[in-house]
C-alpha positions in Angstrom: -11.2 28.8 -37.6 -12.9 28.4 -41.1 -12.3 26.7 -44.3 -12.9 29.0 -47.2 -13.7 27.5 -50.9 -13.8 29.7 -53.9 -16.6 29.6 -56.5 -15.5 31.3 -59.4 -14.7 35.3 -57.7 -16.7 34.2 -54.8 -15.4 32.9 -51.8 -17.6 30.8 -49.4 -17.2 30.0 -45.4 -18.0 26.8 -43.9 -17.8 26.5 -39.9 -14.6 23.2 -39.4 -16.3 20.0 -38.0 -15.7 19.6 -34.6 -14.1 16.8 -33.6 -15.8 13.6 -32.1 -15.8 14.0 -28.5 -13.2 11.9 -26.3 -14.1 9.0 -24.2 -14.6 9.5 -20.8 -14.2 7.0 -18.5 -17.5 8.3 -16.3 -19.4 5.1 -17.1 -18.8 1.3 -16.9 -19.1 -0.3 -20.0 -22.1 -1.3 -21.7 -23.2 -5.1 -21.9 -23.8 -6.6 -25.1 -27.6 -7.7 -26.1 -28.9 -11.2 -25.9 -29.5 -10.8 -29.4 -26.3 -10.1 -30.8 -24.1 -6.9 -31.9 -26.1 -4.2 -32.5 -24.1 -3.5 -35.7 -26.1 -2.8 -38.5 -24.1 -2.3 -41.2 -21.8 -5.4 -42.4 -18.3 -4.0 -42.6 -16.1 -5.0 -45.0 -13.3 -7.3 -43.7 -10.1 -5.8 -42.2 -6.4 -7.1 -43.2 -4.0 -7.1 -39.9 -2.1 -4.5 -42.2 -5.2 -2.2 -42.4 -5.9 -2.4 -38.5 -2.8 -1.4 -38.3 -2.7 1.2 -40.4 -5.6 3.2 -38.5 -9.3 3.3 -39.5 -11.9 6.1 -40.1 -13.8 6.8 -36.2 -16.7 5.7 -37.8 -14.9 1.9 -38.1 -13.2 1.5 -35.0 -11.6 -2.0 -34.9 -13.5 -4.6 -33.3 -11.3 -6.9 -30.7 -12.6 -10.1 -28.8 -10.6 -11.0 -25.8 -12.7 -13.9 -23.6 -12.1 -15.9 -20.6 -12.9 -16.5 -16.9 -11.7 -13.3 -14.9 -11.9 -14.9 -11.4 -10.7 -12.9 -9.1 -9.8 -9.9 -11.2 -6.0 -8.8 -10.9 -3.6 -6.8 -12.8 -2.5 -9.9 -15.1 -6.2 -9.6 -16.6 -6.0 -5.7 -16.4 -2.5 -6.1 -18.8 -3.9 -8.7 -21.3 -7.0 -6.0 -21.6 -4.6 -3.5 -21.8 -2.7 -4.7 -24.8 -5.5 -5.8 -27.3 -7.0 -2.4 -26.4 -3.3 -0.8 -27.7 -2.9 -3.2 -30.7 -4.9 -0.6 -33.3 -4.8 2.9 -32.9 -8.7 2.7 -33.1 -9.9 -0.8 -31.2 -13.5 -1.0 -29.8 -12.5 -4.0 -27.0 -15.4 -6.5 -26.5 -14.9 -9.0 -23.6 -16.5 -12.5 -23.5 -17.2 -13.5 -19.9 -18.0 -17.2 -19.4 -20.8 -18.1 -17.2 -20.4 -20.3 -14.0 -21.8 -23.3 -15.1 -19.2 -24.0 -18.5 -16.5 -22.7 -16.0 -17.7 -25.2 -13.4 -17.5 -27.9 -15.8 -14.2 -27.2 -18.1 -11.9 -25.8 -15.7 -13.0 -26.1 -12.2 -14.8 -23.7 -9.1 -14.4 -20.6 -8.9 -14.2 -17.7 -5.7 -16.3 -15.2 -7.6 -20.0 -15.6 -9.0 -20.5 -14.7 -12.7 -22.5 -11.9 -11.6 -19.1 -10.5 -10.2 -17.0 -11.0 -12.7 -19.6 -9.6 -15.4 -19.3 -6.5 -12.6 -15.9 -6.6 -12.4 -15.2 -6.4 -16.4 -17.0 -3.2 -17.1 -15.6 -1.2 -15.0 -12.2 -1.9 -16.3 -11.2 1.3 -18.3 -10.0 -0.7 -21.2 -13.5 -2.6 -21.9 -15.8 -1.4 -24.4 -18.2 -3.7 -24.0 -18.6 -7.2 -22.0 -20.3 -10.5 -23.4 -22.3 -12.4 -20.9 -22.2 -16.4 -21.0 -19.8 -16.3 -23.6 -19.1 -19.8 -25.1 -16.3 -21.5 -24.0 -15.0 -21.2 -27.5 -15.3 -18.9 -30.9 -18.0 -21.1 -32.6 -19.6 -20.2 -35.8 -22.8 -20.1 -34.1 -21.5 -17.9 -32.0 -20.1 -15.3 -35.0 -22.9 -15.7 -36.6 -25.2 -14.4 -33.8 -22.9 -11.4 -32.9 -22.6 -11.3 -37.4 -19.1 -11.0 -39.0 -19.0 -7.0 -38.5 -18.9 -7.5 -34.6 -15.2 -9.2 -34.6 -12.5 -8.5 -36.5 -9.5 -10.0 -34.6 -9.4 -12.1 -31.4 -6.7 -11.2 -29.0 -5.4 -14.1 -26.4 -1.6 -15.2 -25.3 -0.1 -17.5 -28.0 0.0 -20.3 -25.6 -1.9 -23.5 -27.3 -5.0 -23.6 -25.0 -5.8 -26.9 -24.3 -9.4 -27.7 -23.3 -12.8 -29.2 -24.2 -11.4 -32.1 -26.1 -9.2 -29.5 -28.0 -5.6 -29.3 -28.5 -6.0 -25.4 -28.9 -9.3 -23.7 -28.6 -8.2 -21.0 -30.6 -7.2 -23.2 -33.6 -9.7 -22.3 -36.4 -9.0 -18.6 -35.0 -5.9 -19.0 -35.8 -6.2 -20.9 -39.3 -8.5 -17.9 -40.4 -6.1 -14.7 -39.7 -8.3 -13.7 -37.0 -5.8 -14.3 -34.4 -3.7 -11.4 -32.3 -1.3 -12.7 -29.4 -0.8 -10.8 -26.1 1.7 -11.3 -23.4 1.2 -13.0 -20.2 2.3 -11.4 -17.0 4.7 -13.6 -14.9 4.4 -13.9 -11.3 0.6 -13.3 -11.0 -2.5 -15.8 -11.8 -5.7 -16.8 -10.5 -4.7 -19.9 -9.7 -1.4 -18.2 -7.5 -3.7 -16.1 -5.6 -5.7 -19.3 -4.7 -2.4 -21.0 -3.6 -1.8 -18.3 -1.5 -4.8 -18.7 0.5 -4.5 -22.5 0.8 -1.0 -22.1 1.7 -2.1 -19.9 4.6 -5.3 -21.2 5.4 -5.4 -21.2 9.1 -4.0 -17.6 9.1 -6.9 -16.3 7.2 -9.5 -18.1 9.0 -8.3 -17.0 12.9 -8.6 -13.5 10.7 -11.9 -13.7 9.9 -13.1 -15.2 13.2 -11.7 -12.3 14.4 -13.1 -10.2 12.1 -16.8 -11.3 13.6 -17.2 -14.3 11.1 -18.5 -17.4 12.4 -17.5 -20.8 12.7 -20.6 -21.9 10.3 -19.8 -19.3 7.6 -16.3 -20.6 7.5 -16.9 -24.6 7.7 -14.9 -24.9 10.9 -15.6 -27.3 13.3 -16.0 -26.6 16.5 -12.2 -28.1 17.5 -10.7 -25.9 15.3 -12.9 -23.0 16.4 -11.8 -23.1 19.5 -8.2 -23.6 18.4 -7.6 -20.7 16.7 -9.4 -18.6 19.0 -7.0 -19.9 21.8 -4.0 -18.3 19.2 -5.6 -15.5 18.9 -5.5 -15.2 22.3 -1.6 -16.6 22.4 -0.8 -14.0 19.4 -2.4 -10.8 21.9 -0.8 -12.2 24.5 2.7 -12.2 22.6 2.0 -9.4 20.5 1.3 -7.0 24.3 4.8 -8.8 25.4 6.4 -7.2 22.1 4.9 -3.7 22.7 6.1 -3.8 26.5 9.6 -4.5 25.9 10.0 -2.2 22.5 8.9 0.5 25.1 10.9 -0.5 27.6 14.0 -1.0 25.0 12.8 2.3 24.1 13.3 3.7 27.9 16.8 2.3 28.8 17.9 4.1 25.5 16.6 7.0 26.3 18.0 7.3 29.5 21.4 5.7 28.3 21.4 8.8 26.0 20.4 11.4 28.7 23.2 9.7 31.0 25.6 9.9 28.2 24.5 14.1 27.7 24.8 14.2 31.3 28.7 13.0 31.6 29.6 15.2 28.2 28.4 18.2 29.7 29.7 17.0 33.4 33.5 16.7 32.0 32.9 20.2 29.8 32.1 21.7 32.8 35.0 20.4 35.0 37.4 21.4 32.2 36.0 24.7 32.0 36.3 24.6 36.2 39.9 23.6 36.4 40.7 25.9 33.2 39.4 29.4 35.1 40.8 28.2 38.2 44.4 27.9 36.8 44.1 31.0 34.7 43.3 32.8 38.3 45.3 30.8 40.7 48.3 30.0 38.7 51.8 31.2 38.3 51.0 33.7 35.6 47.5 34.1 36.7 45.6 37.5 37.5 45.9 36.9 41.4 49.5 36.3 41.2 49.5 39.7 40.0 46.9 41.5 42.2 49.1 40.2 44.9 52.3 41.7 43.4 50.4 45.0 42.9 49.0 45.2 46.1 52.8 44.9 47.9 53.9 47.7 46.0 51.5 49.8 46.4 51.8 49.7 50.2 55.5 49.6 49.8 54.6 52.6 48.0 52.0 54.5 51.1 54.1 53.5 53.5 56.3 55.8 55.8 60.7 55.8 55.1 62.4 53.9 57.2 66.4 53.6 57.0 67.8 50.3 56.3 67.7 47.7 59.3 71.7 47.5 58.7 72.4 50.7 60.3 70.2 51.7 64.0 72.3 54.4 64.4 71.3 56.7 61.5 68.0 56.1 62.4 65.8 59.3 63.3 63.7 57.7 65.8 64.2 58.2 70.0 67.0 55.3 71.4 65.1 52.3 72.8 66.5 50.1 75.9 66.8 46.4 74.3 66.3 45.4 78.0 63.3 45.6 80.1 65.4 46.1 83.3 66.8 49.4 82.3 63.2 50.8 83.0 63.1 51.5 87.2 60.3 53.5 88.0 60.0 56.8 90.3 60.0 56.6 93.7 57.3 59.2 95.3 58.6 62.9 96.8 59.4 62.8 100.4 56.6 65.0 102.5 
């Protein structure tokens, strides 16, 4: 499609501007200089009301979200999540402390800066991460990353109490600066960490099981052999378990092949005893084969007067009495 201006009768065609491409989310995010922002242009200072409002592509809004990240997990991911949503253009910068402030305001941590600088830029809401960020929003700090890197600063509203400070974010705050995100209940840094205390003997007879050894996970060598003695208990259990869920598993199989066995056993009989009194019975088909047979040799058979009347009968006079019979005597020669 075209735009067309007219000059006078003339009319001219200019190609549309293409529009800027999307973000893809190919790459990690780019780490911020040593030196600073590498904004070169001072921007004119944004109202919350303007941010809100939208701003050209050219001026996306520039958010600053710090802290430690230990142990990355999806109540970091959120907080990201939001101050990337609070504009409809926001270019998110994260500030990543460095061990040795974390060390020394708010305690040890599981994961090396190193891995948590890794682990912020490849978050898919991060624009770009700030190495040994300071622990908080000094003007030193602004000045060196200039006024046109930061517009707003995003954090939970909770007073952050730390470094001699009632609130950390307090001259944030004073100066309009300040954008509050929502904590996510139920998961923390310092809950994960409780978890593994809480269970510490289960995760180390893990690892030693895993091929770790003793050394790499400061067990002595009581405890070594400890939990490798319930390991041991745990197969042996665990092989005890499997053995009788099969064997459960048998008896019920059976008890349902026994049970097939007596339904089809007791059809059967029924169907037995049902065909046998249809044929055998008093109305049954041999009851009748029988009746039909005796008539039909009723039928084939030869007349015979009734047994009433002897006289009337056609047949030659028989003696009732053997001694009737006296044989011949042989001719005289």
């Amino acid at each position: 499609m075209v735009n067309r201006r007219r000059h006078g009768s003339r009319t001219q065609t200019q190609p549309r501007r293409k529009p800027p491409p999307a973000q893809t989310l190919r790459e990690p995010a780019v780490f911020a200089k040593a030196s600073g922002s590498d904004c070169d242009v001072l921007h004119d200072k944004l109202t919350l009301a303007q941010a809100r409002r939208g701003t050209p592509a050219h001026r996306p809004v520039r958010v600053y979200a710090d802290g430690i990240f230990d142990l990355f997990h999806s109540g970091h991911a959120r907080a990201l999540m939001q101050a990337k949503n609070l504009f409809p253009n926001t270019y998110l910068i994260v500030g990543v402390c460095n061990d040795e402030l974390t060390h020394k305001y708010k305690g040890y941590t599981v994961m090396t800066e190193a891995e948590r600088y890794e682990a912020l830029i490849h978050c898919r809401y991060v624009d770009e991460v700030v190495r040994n960020a300071p622990w908080s929003l000094t003007p030193e700090f602004l000045k060196k990353h200039r006024v046109c890197s930061i517009d707003f600063v995003a954090h939970d509203d909770i007073p952050y109490t730390s470094a001699g400070s009632d609130d950390v974010y307090k001259h944030i705050k004073a100066a309009g600066m300040f954008v509050a995100t929502q904590r996510t209940d139920g998961i923390s840094t310092s809950d994960l960490i409780t978890r593994i205390v809480k269970d510490y003997d289960i995760y180390v007879r893990r690892n030693l099981q895993r091929g770790y050894t003793a050394r790499e996970l400061n067990v002595g060598f009581i405890n070594e052999n400890k939990y490798r003695l319930q390991n041991q208990v745990d197969k042996m259990k665990e092989k005890v378990k499997t053995v009788e869920e099969k064997s459960k598993h048998l008896v019920h199989r059976v008890e349902e092949k026994s049970q097939d066995l007596i339904f089809k056993w007791e059809e059967k009989s029924r169907e037995f005893i049902g065909n046998f009194l249809e044929l055998f019975g008093p109305d049954g088909a041999w009851h009748m084969i029988q009746e039909r047979s005796g008539r039909v040799l009723q039928a084939l058979s030869p007349y015979q007067s009734p047994r009433s009347s002897p006289s009337s009968s056609p047949t030659r006079e028989r003696s009732s009495s053997p001694t009737s019979y006296r044989p011949l005597s042989p001719p005289n020669i």
